[in-house]
BAFI-114537 format. One record per residue (C-alpha): residue in one letter; x, z, y. Coordinates in steps of 0.05 Angstrom, whole numbers, plus 5000, padded with zeros to 4 digits. Layout:
<recs>
aXZY ...
</recs>
This chain:
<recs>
x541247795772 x534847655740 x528747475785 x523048035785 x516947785756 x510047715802 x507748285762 x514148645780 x513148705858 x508549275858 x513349655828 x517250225884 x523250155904 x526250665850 x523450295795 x525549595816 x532749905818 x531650185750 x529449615723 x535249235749 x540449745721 x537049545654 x536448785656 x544448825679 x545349195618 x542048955562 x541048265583 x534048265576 x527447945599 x523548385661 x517148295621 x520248585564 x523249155601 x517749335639 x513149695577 x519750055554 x521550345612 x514350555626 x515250885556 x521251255583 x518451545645 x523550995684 x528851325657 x535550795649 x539351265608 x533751355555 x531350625564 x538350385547 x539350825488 x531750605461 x535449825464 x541850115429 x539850635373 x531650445368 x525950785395 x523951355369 x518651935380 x521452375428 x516852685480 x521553315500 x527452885522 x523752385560 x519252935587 x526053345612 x529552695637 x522952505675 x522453215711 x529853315722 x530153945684 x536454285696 x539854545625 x539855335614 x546755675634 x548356325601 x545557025634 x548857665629 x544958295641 x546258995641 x542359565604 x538959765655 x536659055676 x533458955611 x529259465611 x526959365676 x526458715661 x522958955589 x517459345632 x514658865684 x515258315629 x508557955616 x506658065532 x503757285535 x509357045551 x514557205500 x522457155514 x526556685486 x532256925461 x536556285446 x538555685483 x535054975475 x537854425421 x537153735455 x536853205415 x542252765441 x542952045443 x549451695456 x548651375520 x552550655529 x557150605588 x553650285653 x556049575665 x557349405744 x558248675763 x563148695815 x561348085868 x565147575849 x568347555929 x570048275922 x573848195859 x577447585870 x579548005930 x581448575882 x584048175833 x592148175853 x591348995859 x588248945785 x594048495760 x599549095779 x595249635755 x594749375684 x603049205697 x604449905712 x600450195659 x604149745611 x611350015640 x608450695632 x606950735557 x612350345535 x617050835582 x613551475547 x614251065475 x620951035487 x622251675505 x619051985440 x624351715400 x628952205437 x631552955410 x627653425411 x631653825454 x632053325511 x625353175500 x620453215562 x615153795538 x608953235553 x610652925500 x612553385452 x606153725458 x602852985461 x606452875385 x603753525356 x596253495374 x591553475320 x589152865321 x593452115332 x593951845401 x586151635420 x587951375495 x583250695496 x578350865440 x573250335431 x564350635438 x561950545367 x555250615338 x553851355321 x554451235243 x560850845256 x563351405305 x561951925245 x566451465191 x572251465237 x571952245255 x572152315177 x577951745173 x582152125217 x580452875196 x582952615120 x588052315145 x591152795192 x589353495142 x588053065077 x581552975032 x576853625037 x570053785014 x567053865069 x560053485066 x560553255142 x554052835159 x554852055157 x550751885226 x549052135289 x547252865313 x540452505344 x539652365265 x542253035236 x538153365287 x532052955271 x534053115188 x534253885204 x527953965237 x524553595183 x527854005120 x528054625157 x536054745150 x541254915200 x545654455233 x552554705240 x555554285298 x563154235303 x566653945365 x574653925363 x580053705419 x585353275388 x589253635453 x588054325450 x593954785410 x588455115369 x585654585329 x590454475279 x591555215258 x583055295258 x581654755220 x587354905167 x586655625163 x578555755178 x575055225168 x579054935100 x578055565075 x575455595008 x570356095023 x568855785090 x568155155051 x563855304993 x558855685032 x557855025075 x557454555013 x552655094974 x545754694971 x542355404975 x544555485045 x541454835073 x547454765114 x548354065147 x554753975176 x555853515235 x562853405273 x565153055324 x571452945366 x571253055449 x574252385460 x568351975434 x562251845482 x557752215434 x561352915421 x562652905492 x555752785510 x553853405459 x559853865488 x555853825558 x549353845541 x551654495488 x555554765557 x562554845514 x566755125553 x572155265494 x575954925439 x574954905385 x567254985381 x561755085332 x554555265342 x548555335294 x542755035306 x535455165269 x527755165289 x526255735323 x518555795305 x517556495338 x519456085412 x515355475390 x513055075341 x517354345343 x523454845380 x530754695364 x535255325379 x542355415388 x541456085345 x549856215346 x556356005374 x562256075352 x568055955407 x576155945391 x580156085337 x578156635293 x579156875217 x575756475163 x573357195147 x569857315202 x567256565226 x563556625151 x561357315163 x558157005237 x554656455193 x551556875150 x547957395182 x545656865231 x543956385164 x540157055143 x536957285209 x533356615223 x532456395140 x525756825138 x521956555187 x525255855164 x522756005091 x514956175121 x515555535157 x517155265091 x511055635055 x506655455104 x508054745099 x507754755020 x500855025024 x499554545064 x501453915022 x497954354959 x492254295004 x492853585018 x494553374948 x489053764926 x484253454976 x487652744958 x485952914882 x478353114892 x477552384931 x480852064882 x476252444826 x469952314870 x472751484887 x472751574802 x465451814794 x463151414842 x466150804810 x463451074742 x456151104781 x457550384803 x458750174736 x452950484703 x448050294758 x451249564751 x449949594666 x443449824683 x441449344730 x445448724679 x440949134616 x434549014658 x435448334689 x437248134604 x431148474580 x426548124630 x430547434627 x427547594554 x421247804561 x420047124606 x424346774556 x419047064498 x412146864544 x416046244547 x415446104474 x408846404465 x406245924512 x409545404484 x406945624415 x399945764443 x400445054478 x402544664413 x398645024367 x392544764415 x395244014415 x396544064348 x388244304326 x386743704385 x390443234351 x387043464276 x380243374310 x382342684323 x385442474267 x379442804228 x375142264263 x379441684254 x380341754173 x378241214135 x372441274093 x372741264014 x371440563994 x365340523939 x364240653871 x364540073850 x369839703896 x376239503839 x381039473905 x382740193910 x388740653884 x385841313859 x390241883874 x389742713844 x392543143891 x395143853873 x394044273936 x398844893948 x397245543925 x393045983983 x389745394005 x383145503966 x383644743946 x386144693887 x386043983847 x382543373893 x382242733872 x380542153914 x380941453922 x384641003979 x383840324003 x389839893968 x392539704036 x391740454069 x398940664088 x402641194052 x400941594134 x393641594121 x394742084057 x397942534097 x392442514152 x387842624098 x391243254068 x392443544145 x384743404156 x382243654091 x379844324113 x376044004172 x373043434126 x371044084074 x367844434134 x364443814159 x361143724095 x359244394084 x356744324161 x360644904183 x365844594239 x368845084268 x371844744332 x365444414347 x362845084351 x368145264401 x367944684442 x361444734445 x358344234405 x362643764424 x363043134376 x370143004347 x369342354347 x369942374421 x376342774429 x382442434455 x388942484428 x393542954457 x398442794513 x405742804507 x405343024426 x408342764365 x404143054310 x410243364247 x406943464180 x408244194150 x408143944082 x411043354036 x406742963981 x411742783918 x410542553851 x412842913790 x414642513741 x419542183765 x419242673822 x419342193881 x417842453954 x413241943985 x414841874073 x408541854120 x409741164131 x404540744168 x408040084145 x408840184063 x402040224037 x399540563977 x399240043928 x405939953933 x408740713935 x403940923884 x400340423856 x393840353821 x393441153805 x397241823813 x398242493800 x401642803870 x403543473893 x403343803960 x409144213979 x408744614041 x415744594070 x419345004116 x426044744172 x431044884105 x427044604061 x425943924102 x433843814106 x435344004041 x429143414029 x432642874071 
</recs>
């Protein structure tokens, strides 16, 4: 026996024994059989058959094994007692008119350790049973191989049961337990079409109440003299038969034979009382919502006529309210598929919003990178364009003057100013060694020399008088000249170079042109 955990010892005296019964059968830990017996009201029956078949939602079982509720026998009143029974009934309380369905699990067979000083007391006692019982069925093997007419009657009726000898069947799972009650129905009455259910009623029961069909349960007695002429002449009926299998019915068949632990279980708990059995089972929603009703029985032998004329009208009676359970729940999903589809159209627009408000926000943040990216240049511009008239001013000041008249040492140059300058044709004359450089100075500076000798300087004026020959050169500038000074014939493109020297470029005279030149223009140059 397993020790009880610390946790364990506040438990009472009925639980402790509980959870005993439970670690002896399933093998388990305490701790891990505590929670699940909590969750079954301490119930070992329903604890046990969580272990074996799974847990599963089912609050009316536990709820009925916790409180002990005794099962509903059959009542029999007279006329006279229903109507008094009629009159003083309260109209808040409504009657139900069939018996519960319980939703039955196979329960495993209880395993008791015997002490070990008890049973190897036993044991001798245990040795001849098993002997005996061995002598006995070979003795009543034996004598079924004798006429018929000598026959003991046992075991003539033993030979024509129904169903093969079943002394010693093995507990299988409930879905195994269906296969071999469909095994040996085919076998013993050969292939039919009967769609029997391929699990347990706990399932079939569970598949009925969800698809709102009925659940036809059949129980059979391998022993009993009226199984074989039922099943062959009522329920293999064709008309029996194609009624079950019609689709339109919602007819789920479920069978089961007495000598397995689960169709016995079902024959109690659906008090049978008579071979062979079949009862029809449906929601009742007029006696409650989540209610499983036993809404016929059908006991005994009886015409295939008449078992299928019982089916119907009971298939008929309760398939009304079935079918407004039905409606109700398909106007239900409408409504939640149509309150699934307006989420999903408003998760859409909102998305669409999103996207927008995103594009917007992207289309914004772009247009102000380039607005900054356009104050960027102009500032630039602004800022060059200033370090660029600085830098004029002080190259203005720093020109060298036009040697004399009569100084032989000079190279005389004509220069064709572009068109728009207001220039025209100048022509002056150069120190021999002045580099090719201080031409170019002299044709950036020109307007500022022309306004100097007219006496109109403009940037004095704005800088207040100040003298140019006392402005600095500009900081962090490399001064580019717009324009290109070439000779025509041969056209040769003279470099502001500050090394070559005009006597040699040019020589003693020249006829140049200025050519104002744009970023194109200066590769195509180079």
């Amino acid at each position: 026996m397993a020790d009880i955990p610390d946790d364990a010892e506040q438990l009472s005296l009925t639980q402790q024994e509980a959870l005993q019964q439970y670690v002896q059968v399933t093998n388990k830990e305490p701790k891990e059989a505590i929670p699940l017996l909590q969750r079954s009201q301490w119930n070992v029956q329903i604890a046990i058959a969580k272990f074996f078949d799974g847990e599963g939602p089912d609050p009316v079982a536990e709820a009925m094994a916790a409180q002990n509720v005794p099962r509903m026998t059959a009542r029999h009143e007279n006329l006279q007692e229903s109507l008094v029974a009629g009159a003083f009934s309260s109209p808040s309380q409504p009657k139900q008119r069939t018996d519960a369905a319980p939703r039955i699990v196979p329960q495993p067979p209880m395993a008791h350790r015997t002490p070990w000083l008890l049973g190897l007391l036993l044991a001798p006692f245990g040795w001849g049973w098993r002997a005996a019982s061995t002598l006995f069925r070979t003795f009543w093997y034996i004598l079924s191989f004798l006429p018929a007419s000598i026959r003991p009657r046992a075991v003539t009726s033993r030979m024509s049961s129904g169903f093969k000898d079943t002394s010693g069947r093995r507990m299988l799972m409930p879905q195994d337990t269906a296969a071999r009650f469909k095994r040996e129905f085919d076998e013993e009455y050969g292939p039919s079409d009967l769609p029997f259910f391929e699990g347990g009623l706990a399932q079939a029961h569970d598949l009925a109440k969800k698809e709102l069909k009925f659940l036809l349960v059949l129980l059979l007695s391998p022993e009993h003299d009226d199984t074989a002429s039922f099943i062959r002449e009522t329920l293999l009926a064709q008309q029996v038969v194609d009624y079950i299998k019609d689709p339109a019915n919602n007819i789920i068949l479920w069978g089961g034979n007495v000598l397995d632990s689960e169709a016995y279980q079902v024959a109690t708990e659906y008090t049978c009382t008579k071979f062979p059995f079949s009862a029809l089972v449906c929601l009742t929603p007029k006696e409650g919502s989540a209610r499983m009703g036993i809404v016929k029985r059908l006991v005994g032998p009886m015409p295939a006529s008449t078992y299928l004329s019982e089916l119907q009208n009971s298939v008929e009676k309760y398939g009304a309210d079935l079918d407004g359970v039905r409606a109700e729940r398909t106007a239900q999903q409408v409504s939640r598929n149509l309150r699934t589809e307006q989420d999903s159209a408003y998760e859409r627009s909102l998305a669409i919003d999103r996207e927008r408000a995103r594009q917007r926000r992207e289309a914004a943040a772009a247009a102000e990178a380039a607005e900054s990216l356009a104050r960027e240049e102009a500032h630039e511009a602004a800022l060059l364009e200033s370090k660029r008239s600085q830098w004029k001013r002080w190259r203005a000041a720093r020109l060298l003057p036009e040697p004399a008249a009569g100084d032989s040492k000079v190279v005389r140059v004509a220069l064709k100013m572009p068109q728009g300058s207001g220039a025209g044709r100048i022509v002056r004359r150069f120190a021999q060694d002045a580099p090719v450089e201080e031409l170019y100075a002299f044709v950036e500076c020109y307007d500022r020399l022309r306004a100097r000798e007219e006496g109109a300087d403009d940037d004095a004026v704005a800088n207040d008088g100040q003298d140019c020959s006392t402005v600095e050169a500009p900081e962090a500038y490399e001064h580019k000249y717009m324009f290109r000074i070439a000779s025509t014939l041969p056209r040769v493109v003279h470099e502001p170079s500050t090394s070559a020297t005009l006597w040699e470029r040019i020589g003693k005279s020249g006829n140049l042109i200025v050519e104002e030149v744009t970023g194109g223009d200066d590769e195509s140059g180079e």
